[in-house]
N, C-alpha and C positions, 0 to 999 in steps of 0.2 A: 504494500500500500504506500502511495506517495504522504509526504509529510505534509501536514497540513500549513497554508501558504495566508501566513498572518502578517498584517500590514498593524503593527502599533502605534493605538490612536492616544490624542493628549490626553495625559496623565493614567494611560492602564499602568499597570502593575505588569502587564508581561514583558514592559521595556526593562530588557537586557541593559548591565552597565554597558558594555562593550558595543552597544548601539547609541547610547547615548555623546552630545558634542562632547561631555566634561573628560570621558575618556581619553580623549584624542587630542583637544586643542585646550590649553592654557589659558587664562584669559590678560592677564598681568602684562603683557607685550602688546598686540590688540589694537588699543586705544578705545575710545566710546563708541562710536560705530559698531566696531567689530563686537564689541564685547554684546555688545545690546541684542544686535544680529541674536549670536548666539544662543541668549538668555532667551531668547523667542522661539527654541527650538525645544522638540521636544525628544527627536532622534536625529540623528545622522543624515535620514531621510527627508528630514524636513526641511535642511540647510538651504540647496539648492535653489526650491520652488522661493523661498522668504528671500532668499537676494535677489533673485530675479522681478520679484515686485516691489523690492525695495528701490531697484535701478529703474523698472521704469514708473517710479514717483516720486523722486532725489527729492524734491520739498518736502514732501512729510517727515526728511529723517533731518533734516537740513544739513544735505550735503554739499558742499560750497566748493569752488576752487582756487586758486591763488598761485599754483605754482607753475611750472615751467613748461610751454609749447616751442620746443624750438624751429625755426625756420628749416622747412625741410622734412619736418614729420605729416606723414598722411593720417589726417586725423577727421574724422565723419561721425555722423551721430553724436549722441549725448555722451560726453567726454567728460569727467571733473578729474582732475588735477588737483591735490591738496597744495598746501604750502609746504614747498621743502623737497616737493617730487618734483620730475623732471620724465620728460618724452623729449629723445635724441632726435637729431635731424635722422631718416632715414628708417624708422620705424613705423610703422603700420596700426591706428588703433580704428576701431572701427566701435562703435559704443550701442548699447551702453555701457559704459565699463567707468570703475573709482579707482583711481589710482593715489593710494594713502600717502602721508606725510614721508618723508625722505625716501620712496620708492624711485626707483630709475628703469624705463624701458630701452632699452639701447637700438642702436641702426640694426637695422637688419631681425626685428623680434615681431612679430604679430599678435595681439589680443586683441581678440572679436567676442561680443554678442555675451553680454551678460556676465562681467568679469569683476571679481573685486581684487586689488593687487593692493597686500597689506604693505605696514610699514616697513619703510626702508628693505624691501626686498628689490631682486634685483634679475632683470628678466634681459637677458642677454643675445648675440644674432644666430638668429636662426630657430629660437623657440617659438612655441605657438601657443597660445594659451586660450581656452573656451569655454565658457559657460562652467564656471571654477570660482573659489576662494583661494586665495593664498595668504595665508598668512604672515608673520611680523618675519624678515631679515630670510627669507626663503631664497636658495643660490637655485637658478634654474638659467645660468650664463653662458647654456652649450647647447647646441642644435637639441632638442627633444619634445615629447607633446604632452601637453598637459588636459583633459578634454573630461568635461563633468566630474569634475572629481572637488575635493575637498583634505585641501593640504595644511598641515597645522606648520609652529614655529618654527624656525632653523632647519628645517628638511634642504637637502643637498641633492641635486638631479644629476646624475654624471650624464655626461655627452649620450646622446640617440636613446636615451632612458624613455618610455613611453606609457600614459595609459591608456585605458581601451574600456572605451564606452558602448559598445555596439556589439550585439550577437550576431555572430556573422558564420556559425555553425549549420543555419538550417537551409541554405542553398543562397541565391540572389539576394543582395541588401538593399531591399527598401529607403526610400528618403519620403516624408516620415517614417521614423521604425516603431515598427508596429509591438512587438513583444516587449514586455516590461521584464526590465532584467532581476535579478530574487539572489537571495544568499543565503545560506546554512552556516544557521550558529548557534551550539549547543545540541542538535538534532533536529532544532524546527530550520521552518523556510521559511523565508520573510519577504516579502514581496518588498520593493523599496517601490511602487507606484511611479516609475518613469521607466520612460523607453531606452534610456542614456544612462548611465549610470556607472562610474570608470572606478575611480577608490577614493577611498579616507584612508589620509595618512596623517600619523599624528606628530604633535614636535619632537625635534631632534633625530626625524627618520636619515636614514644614507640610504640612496640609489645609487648600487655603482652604477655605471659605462653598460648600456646597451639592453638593462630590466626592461624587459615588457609585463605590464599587470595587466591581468586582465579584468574582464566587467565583475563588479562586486567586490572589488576586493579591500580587505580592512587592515591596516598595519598601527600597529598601537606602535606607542611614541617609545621612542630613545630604542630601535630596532634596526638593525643593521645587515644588510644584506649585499650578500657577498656576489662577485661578479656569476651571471647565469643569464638566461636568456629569457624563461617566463614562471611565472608567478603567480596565483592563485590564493583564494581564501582570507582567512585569520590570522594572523599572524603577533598573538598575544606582547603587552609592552615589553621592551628589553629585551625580545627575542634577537639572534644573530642566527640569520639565515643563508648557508653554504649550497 
């Protein structure tokens, strides 16, 4: 018999720690924004959909900008810039997307459609970033994809490191994708109620050089994973994965 395919609504009791944000992300790095974000979540699953309508209605959160466009960045849509951040000449942002206080998108980085880029993190040429949180001082400064996922503080992306939002086991990939992607944890299945769905990763994760995650996958914080190719699952805090 298949396990029964439970979508945890706010405030049940069947919400696993390990599902919950406080697992994963910190909140003391953050700032107000972020932290609030957060507090409005009631799993992991709910990150997501709550930024995405927090970006398309930047006044209700009062999201402001001040900082740095430079000559030379391709920049469309609703775009906010804190003070202290900066978009390089030669960069790609396409909104809506917040790019937090002392964060830096450099030449040659892409961030499209529903982005939050925490503090002072630092998104470098060649990366792509979509429909994501990133959290405070995040290194993601080498060619790799970042795509529905939700990344906590100080996580380290090595070079062509990737996630992967999309089921693309059951023959031709649809655009929209139609299946909602699910996870197993503890024995149950958990529907996370989107069709996209790539990982949480919590602070202080290491990706080396050339990790593929695939859809659903959960990395508790300060866990270290060793060079390999793909990746899968749970992968409890502090774990170091060979």
């Amino acid at each position: 018999m298949s396990p029964t395919l439970l979508t945890p609504a706010p405030g049940s009791e069947t919400v696993a720690d390990e599902l919950t944000p406080a697992y994963y992300l910190r909140h003391d790095q953050l700032g107000a924004y972020l932290t609030g974000l957060l507090g409005r979540c009631t799993t992991v699953f709910d990150i997501k959909p709550t930024l995405t309508d927090d970006l398309d209605h930047p006044d209700r959160h009062g999201l402001m900008g001040g900082g740095v466009i430079e000559d030379g960045a391709h920049v469309t849509g609703t775009v906010i810039v804190q003070p202290g951040a900066r978009i390089e000449a030669g960069a790609r942002v396409v909104g809506p997307v917040l790019v937090c206080e002392g964060a830096v998108i450099a030449a040659g980085a892409y961030v499209r459609d529903h982005v939050v880029v925490g503090p002072r993190t630092q998104v470098g040429f060649g990366a792509e970033i979509t429909r994501s949180l990133l959290g405070a001082a995040v290194f993601a400064k080498h060619a790799c994809f970042i795509g529905d996922s939700i990344v906590g503080s100080g996580v380290n992306f090595g070079a062509f490191s990737s996630t992967t939002g999309l089921i693309a086991s059951d023959g031709p990939v649809t655009e929209p994708a139609t299946r909602e992607i699910t996870l197993t944890l503890g024995g149950r299945k958990y529907g996370t109620g989107q069709t996209k769905f790539g990982a949480v990763i919590g602070d202080g994760v290491t990706l080396s050089a050339g990790t593929v995650l695939c859809p659903g996958t959960l990395i508790g914080p300060r866990t270290v994973i060793y060079p390999r190719t793909q990746l899968g699952g749970f992968m409890p805090a502090g774990s170091r994965v060979r």
